[in-house]
DRENKOLLO-923747 format. One line per 5 residues: number of its first residue (from 1); for each residue y, z, x of N, C-alpha, C. Coordinates in pm, whole numbers, plus 50000, padded with zeros to 5 digits. Each point is the difference from the previous one (the first is absolute). Layout:
% residues N
NUM> Y/Z/X/Y/Z/X/Y/Z/X ~ ...
% end
This chain:
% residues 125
1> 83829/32279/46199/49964/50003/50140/50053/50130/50061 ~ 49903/50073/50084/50088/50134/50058/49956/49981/50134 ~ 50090/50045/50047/50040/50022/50218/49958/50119/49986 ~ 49935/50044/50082/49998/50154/50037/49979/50095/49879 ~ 49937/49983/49859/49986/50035/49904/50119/50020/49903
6> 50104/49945/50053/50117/50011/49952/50005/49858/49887 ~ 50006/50049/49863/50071/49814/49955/50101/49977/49966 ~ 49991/49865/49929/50179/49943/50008/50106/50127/49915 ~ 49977/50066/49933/50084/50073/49908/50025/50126/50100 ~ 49925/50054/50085/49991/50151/50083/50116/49916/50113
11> 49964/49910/50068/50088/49909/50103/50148/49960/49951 ~ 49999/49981/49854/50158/49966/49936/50069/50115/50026 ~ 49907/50091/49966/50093/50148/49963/50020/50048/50143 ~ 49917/50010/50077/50022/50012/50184/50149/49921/50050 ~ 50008/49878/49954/50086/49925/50067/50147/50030/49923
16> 49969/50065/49865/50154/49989/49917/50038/50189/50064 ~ 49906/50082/50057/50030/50180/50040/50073/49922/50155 ~ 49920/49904/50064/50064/50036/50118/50132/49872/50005 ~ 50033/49924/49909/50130/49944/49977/50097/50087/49964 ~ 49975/50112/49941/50088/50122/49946/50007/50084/50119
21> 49891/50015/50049/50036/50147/50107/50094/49932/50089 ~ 49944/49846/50085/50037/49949/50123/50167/49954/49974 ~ 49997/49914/49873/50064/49914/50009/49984/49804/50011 ~ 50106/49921/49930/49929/49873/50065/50042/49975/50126 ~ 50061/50033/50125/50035/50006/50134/49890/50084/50073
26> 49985/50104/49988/49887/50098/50027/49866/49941/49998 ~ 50003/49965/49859/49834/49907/49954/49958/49936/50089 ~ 50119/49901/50043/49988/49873/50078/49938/50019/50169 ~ 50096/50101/50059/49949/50042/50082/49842/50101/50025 ~ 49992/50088/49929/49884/50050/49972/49851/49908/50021
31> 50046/49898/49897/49860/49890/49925/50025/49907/50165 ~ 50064/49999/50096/50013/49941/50124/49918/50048/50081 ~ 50011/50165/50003/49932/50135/50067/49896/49973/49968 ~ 49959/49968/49885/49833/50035/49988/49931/49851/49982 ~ 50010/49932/50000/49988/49850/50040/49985/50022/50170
36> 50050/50055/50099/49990/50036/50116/49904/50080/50053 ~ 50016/50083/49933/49871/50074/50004/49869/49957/49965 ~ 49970/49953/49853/49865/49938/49979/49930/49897/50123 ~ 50115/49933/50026/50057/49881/50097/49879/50043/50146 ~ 50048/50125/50028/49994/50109/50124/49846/50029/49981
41> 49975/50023/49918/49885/50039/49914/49889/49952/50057 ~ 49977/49889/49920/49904/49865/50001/49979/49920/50160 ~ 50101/50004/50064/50025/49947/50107/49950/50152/50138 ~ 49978/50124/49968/49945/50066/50071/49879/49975/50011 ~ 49926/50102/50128/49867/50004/50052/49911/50054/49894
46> 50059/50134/49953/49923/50027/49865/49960/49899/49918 ~ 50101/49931/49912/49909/49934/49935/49903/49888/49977 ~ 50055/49928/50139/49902/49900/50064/49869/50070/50006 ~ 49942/50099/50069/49903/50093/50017/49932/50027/49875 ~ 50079/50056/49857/49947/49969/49917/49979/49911/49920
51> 50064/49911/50067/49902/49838/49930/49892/49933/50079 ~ 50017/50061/50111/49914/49919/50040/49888/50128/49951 ~ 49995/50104/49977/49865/50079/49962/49945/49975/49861 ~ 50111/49970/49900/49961/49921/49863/49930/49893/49992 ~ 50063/49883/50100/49941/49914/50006/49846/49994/50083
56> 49940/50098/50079/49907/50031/50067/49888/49929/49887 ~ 49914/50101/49925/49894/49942/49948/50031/49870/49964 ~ 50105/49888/49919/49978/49891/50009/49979/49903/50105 ~ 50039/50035/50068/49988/49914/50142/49825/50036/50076 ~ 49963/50116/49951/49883/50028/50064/49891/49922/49927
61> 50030/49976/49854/49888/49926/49896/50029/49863/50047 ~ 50119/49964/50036/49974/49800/50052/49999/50004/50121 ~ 49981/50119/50068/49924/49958/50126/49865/49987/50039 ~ 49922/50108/49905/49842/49993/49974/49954/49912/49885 ~ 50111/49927/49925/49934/49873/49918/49954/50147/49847
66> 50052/50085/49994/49922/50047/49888/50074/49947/49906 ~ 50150/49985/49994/50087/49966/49847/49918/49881/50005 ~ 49965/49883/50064/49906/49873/49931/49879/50090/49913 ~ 49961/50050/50006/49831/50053/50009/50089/50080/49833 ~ 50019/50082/50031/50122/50096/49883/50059/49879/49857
71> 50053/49911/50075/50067/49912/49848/49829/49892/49983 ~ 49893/50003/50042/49900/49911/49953/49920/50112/49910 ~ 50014/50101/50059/49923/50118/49879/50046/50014/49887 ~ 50157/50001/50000/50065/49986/49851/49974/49905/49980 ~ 50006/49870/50007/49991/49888/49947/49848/49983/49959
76> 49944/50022/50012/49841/50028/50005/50017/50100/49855 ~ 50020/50098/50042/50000/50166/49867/50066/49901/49919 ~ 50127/49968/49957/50115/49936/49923/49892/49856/49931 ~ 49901/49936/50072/49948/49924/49914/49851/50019/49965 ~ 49960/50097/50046/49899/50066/49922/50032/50055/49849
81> 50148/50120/50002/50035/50025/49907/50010/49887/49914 ~ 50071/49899/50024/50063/49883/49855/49851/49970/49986 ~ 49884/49993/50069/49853/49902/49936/49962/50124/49898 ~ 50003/50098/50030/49948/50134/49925/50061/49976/49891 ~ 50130/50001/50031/50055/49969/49839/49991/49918/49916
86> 49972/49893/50048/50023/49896/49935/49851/49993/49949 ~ 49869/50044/50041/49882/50029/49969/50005/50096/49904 ~ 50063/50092/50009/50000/50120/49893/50083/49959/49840 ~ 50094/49961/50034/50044/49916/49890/49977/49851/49926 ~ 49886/49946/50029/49951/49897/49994/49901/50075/49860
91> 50007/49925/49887/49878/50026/49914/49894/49977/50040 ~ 49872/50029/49968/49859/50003/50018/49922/49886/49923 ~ 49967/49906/50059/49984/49887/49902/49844/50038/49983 ~ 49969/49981/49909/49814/50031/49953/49897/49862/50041 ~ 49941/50004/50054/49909/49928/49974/49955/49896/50159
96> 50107/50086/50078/49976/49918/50122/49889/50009/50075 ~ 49967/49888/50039/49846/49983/50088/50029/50119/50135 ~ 49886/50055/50028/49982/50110/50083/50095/50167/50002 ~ 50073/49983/49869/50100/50116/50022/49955/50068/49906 ~ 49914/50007/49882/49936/50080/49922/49856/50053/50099
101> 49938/50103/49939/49921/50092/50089/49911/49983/49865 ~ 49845/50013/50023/49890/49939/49878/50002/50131/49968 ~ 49998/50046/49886/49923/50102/49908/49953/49987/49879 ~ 49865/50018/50030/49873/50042/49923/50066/49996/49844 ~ 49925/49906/49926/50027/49962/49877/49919/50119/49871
106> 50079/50040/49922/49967/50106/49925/49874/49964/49943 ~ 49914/50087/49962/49901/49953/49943/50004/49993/49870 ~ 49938/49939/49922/50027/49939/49888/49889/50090/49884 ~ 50048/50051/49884/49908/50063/49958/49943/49895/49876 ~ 49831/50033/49993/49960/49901/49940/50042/50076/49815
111> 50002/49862/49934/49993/50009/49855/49870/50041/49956 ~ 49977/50096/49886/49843/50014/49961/50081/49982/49836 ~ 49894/49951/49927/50054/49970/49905/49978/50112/49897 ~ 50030/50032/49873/49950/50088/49923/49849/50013/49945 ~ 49940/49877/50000/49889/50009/49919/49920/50065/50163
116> 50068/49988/50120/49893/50034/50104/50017/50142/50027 ~ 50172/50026/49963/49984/50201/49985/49932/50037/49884 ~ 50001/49947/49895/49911/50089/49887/49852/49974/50063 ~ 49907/49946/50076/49890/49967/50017/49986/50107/50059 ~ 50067/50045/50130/50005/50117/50113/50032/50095/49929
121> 50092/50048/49910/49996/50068/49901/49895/50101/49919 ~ 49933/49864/49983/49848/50015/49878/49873/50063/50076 ~ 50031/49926/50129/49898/50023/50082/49950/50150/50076 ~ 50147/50076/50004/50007/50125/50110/49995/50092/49843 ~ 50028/49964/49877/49945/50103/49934/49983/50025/49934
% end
């Protein structure tokens, strides 16, 4: 998990430089300081302002009803996809009424027998 792109191993090593620089008396007070500050932070006009501007487009989609309209299209796309699939991966069974398409049966070549090629044979020359 990382805060601020920082993770747990970059944050160990942060907290064991400023136990060394500060001190554990120093630390204590310090990690008070900035607990106060964040504190100060969050609780200003700034960042109310920017939450409430983050939060802007959501509040604008459930006020015009589009997130309903928005999660029925996925749900819609999302089960189109699984029928596709499940059609596409489905074997092809042969022989089903109306799902074959007619084509024209080969023509069949007739037998002539030998005594009827030597006749045609005899005949042309």
């Amino acid at each position: 998990m990382e805060v601020f792109g920082v993770g747990p191993l970059e944050l160990l090593l942060i907290f064991l430089i400023a136990l060394i620089l500060l001190g554990p008396k120093d630390m204590v007070n310090a990690s008070k300081k900035l607990a106060n500050w964040i504190r100060n932070l969050r609780e200003s006009d700034l960042w109310k302002t920017t939450k409430e501007i983050s939060d802007m487009p959501k509040k604008i989609m459930k006020e015009t009803g589009l997130e309903d309209e928005l999660s029925k299209m996925r749900n819609l796309s999302t089960n189109t996809m699984h029928d596709v699939i499940n059609e596409v991966s489905q074997p092809q069974v042969e022989g089903k009424p109306g799902d074959e398409e007619k084509q024209p049966e080969p023509v069949k070549q007739k037998q002539v027998s030998k005594t009827a090629s030597k006749r045609k044979a005899k005949s042309k020359g």
